[in-house]
C-alpha positions in Angstrom: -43.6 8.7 -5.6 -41.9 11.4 -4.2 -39.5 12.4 -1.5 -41.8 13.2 1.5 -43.4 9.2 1.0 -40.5 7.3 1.3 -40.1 5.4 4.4 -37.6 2.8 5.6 -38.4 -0.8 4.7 -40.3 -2.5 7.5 -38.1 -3.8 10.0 -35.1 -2.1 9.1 -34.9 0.8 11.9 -34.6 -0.3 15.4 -35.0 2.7 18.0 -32.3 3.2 19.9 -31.9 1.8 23.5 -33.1 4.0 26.4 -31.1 3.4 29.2 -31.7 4.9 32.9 -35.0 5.1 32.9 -36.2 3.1 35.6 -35.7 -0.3 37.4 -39.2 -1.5 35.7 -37.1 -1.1 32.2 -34.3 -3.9 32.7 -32.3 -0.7 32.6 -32.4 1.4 35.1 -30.3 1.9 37.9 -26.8 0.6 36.9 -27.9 1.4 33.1 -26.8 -2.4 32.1 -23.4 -1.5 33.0 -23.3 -3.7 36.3 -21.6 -2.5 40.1 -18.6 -0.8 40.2 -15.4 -1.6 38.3 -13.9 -0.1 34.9 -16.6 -0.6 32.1 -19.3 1.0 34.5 -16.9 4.3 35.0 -17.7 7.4 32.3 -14.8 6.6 29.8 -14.0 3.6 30.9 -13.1 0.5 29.2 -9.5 -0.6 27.6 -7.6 0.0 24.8 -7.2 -1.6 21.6 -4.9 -5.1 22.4 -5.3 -4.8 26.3 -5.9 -8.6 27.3 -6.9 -8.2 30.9 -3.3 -7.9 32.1 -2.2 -11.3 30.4 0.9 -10.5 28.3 -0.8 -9.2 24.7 -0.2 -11.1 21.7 2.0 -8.2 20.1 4.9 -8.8 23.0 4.4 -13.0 22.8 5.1 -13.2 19.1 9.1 -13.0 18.1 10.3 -10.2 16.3 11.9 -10.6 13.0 14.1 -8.8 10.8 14.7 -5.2 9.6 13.6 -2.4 7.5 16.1 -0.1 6.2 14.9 3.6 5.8 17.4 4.7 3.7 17.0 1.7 0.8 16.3 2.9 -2.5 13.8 1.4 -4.7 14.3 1.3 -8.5 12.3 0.8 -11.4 13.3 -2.5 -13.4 13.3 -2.5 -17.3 14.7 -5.2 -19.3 16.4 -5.8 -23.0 13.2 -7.1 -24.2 10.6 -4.2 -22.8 13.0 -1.7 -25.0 13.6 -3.5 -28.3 10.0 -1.7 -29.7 12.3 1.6 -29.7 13.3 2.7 -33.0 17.1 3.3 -34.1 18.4 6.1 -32.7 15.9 6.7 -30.1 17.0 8.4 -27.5 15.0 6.2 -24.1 14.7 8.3 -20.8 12.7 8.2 -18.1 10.2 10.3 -19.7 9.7 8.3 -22.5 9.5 5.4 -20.6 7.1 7.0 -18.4 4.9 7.7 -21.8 5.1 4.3 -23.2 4.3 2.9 -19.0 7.0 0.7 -19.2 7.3 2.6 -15.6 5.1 4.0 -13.1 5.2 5.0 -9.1 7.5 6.3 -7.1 11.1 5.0 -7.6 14.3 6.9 -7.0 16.0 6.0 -10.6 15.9 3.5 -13.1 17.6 -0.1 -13.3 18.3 -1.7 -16.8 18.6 -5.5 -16.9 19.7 -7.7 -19.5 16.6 -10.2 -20.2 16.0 -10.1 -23.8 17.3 -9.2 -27.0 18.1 -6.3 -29.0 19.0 -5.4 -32.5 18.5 -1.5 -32.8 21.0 1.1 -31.2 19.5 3.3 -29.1 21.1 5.6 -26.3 19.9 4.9 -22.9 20.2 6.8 -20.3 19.2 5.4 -16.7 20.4 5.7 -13.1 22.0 2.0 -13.0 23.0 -1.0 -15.6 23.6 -4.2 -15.4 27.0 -5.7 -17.3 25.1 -8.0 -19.5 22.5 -5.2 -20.6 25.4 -2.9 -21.1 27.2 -6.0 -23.6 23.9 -6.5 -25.2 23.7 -2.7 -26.1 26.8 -2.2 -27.1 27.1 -4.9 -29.1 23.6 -3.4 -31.6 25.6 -0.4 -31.9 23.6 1.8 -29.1 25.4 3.3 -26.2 24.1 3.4 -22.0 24.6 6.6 -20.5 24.6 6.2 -16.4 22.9 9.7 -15.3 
């Protein structure tokens, strides 16, 4: 088989309608489009959402709520994702990054306390919750707020 004796499977292709070509066709004349109004005008028809003047379901439904721009989203690691460390590791947000306890976008890092820890490592993220800082602390390791 090659290229030049391929061929659509039968029934696949429909040819394309051929309007204006006579009032023998079915359509001719108007072209299917009907007498006068907005769908028979070139470019006519309505937007996206336009319900014939009724009041459009995005303006009926009640608006809710707000987004704040300006929020900041941080990435969440806990006690228990950093106890794998060894003593005296220094954990960043590269090595984080390398061990995908992160990923994404995020505009710092958030330590939580969930979990337990017996080596002391050093820390350093953009925000710290009391009990993670306690729990650190009390292993001998040391949080450093960047």
């Amino acid at each position: 088989m090659q290229l030049n004796q391929l061929s659509p499977s039968t029934g696949s292709v429909k040819s394309k309608k051929r309007v204006g070509r006579g009032v023998g066709s079915g359509f001719g004349k108007t072209s299917g489009r009907g007498h006068k109004g907005h769908n028979c005008r070139s470019g006519g028809g309505v937007r996206p959402g336009f319900e014939g003047g009724q009041m459009p379901i995005h303006r009926r439904i009640p608006k809710r709520g707000f987004t704040n721009i300006f929020k900041k989203k941080y990435a969440i690691i806990n006690i228990r994702d950093i106890k794998e460390f060894e003593t005296g590791t220094i954990i960043d947000e590269k090595e984080l990054v390398i061990k995908k306890l992160i990923s994404g976008k995020r505009d710092g890092i958030k330590l939580l306390g969930n979990g337990e820890i017996e080596t002391a490592v050093t820390v350093k993220v953009n925000k710290v919750s009391q009990q993670a800082l306690r729990k650190i602390e009390k292993a001998g390791g040391k949080v450093e707020v960047i």
